[in-house]
Backbone as JSON, one array per atom type, in Angstrom:
{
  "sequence": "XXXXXXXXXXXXXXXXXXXXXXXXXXXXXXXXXXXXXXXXXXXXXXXXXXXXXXXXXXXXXXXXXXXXXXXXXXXXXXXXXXXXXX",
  "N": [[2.13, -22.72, 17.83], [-0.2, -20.14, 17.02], [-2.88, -18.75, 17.05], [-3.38, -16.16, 16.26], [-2.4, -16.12, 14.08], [-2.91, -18.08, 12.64], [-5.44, -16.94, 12.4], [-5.07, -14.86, 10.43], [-4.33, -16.1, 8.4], [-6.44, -17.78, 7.17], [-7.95, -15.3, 6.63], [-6.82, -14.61, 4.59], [-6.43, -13.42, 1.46], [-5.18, -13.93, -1.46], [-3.86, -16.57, -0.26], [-6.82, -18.26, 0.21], [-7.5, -17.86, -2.55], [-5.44, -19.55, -3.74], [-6.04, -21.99, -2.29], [-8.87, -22.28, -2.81], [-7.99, -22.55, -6.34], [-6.86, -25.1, -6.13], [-8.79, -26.61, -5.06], [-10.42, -26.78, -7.05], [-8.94, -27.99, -8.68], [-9.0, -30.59, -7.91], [-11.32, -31.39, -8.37], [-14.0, -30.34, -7.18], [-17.34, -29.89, -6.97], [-18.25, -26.98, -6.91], [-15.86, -24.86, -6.41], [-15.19, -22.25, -4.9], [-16.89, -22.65, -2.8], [-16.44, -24.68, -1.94], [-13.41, -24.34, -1.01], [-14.08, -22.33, 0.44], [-14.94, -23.51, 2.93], [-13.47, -25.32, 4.01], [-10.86, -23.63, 4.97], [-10.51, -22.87, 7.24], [-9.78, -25.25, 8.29], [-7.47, -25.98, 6.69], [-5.84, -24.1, 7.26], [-5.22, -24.02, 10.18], [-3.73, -26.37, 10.07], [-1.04, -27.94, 11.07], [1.99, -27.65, 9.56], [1.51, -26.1, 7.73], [0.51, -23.41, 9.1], [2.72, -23.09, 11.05], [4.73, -22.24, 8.9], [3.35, -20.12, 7.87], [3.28, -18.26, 9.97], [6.14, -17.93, 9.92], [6.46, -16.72, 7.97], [5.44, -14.4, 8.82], [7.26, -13.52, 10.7], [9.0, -13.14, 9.47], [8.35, -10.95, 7.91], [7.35, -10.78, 5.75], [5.91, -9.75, 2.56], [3.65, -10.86, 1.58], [2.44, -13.41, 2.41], [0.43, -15.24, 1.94], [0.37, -16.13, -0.53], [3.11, -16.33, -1.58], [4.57, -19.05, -2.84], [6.65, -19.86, -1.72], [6.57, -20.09, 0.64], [3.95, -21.25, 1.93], [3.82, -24.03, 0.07], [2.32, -25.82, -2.63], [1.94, -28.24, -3.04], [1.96, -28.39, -0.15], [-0.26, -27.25, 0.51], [-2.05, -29.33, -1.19], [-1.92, -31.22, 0.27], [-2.83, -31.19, 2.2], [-5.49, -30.02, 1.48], [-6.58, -32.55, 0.03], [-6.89, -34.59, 2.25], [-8.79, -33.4, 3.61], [-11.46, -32.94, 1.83], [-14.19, -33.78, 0.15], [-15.29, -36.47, -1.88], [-15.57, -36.16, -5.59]],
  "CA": [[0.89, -22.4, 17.14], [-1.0, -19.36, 17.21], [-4.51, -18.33, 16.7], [-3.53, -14.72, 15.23], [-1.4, -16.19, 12.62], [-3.78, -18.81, 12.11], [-6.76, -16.04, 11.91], [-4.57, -13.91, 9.44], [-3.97, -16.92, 7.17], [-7.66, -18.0, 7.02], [-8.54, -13.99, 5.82], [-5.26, -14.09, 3.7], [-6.86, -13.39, 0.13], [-4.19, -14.89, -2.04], [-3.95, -17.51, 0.29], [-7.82, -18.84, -0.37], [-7.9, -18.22, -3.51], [-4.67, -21.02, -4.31], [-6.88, -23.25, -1.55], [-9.87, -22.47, -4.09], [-7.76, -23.2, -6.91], [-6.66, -26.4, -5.86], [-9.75, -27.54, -5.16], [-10.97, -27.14, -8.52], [-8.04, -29.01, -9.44], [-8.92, -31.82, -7.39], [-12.53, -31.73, -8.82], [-14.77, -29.68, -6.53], [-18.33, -29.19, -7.8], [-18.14, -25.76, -6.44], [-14.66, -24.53, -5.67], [-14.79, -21.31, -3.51], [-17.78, -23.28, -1.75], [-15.38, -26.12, -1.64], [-12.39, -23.82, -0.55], [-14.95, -22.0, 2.28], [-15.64, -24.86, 3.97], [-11.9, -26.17, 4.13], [-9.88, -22.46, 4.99], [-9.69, -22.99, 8.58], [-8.73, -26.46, 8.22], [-6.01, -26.12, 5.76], [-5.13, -22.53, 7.57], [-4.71, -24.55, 11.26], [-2.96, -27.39, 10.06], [0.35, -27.5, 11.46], [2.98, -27.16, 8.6], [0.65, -24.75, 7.07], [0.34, -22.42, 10.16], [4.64, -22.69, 10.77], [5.43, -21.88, 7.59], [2.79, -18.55, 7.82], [4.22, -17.5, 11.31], [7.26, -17.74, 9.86], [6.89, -15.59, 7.02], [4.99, -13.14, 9.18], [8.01, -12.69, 11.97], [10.0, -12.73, 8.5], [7.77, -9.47, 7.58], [7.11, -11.29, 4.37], [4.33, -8.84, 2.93], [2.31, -11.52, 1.23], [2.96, -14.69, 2.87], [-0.47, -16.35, 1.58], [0.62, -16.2, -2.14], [4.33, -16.66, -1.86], [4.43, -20.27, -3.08], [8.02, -20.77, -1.23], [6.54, -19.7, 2.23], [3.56, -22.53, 1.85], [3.83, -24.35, -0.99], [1.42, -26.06, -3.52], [1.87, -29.61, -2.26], [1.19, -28.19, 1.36], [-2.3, -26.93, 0.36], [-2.46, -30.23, -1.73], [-1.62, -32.77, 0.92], [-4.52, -30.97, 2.93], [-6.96, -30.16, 0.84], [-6.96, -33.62, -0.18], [-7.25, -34.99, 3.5], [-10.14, -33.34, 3.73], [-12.12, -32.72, 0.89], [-15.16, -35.08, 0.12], [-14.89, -37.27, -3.19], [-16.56, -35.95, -6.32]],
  "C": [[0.32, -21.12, 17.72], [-2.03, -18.29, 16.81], [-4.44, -17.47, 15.96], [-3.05, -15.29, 14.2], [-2.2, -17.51, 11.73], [-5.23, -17.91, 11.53], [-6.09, -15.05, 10.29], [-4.4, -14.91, 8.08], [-5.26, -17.45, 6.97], [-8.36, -16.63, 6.17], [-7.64, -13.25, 4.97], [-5.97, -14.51, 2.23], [-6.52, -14.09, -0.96], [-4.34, -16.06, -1.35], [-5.83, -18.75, -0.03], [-7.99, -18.64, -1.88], [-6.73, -19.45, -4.08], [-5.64, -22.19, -3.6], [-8.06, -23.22, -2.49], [-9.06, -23.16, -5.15], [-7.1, -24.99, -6.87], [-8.05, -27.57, -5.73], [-10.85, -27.5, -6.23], [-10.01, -27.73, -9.27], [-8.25, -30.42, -9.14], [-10.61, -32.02, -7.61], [-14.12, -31.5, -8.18], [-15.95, -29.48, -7.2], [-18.39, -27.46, -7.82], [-17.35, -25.11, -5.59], [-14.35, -23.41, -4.58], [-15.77, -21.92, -2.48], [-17.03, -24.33, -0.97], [-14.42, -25.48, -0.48], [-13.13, -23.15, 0.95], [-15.17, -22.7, 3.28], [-14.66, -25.53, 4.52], [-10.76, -24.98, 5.14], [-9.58, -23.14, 6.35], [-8.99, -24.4, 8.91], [-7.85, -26.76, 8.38], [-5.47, -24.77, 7.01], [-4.47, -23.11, 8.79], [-4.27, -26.04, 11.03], [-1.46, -27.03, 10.23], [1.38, -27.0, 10.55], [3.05, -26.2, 8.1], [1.19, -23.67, 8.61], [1.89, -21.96, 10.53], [4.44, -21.99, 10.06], [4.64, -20.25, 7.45], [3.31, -18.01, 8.59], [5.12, -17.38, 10.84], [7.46, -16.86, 9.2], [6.42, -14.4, 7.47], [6.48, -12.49, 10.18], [8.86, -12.47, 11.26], [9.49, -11.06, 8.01], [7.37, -9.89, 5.88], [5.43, -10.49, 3.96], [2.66, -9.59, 2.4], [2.56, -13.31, 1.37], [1.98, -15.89, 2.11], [-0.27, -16.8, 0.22], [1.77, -16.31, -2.47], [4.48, -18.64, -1.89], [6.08, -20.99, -1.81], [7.94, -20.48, 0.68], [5.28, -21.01, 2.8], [3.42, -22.81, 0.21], [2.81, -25.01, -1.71], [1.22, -27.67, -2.97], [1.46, -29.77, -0.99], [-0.33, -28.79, 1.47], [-2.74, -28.39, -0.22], [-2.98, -31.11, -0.43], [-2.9, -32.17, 1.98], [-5.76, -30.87, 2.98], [-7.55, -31.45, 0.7], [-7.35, -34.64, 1.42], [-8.6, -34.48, 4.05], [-11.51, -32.81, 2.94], [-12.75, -33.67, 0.34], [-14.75, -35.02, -1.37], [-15.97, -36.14, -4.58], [-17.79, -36.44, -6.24]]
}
């Protein structure tokens, strides 16, 4: 784990906005409010945070928006762990 790659994926643009969209999929009254409140969360959850390091020491130039570097089920299975009910 580490903090930079966790700080870079928290201010990774692409990257919050799929964590926004998700959580207007999962029924957010107010999804980037929703998604603001969650980033560092989802960003320092383990699988999540791998899978960014990885694509950074890969040189991958947009790691937060490449669906095959974290994927859609990632962000799911986290968002939903912590994202209050409608």
């Amino acid at each position: 784990m580490s903090y930079a790659s966790i700080y870079q994926c928290a201010g990774d643009a692409a990257f919050l906005g799929r964590v926004t969209a998700c959580c207007a999929q999962e029924g957010a009254v107010d999804p980037p409010d929703a998604a603001g409140d969650l980033i560092w969360k989802v960003s320092s959850a383990p699988d999540i945070e791998a899978a960014y390091a990885s694509a950074l020491a890969a040189n991958n130039p947009n790691p937060g928006g490449d669906p095959t570097v974290v994927t859609d089920q990632m962000i799911l299975s986290n968002v939903q762990g912590h994202l209050p009910p409608p």
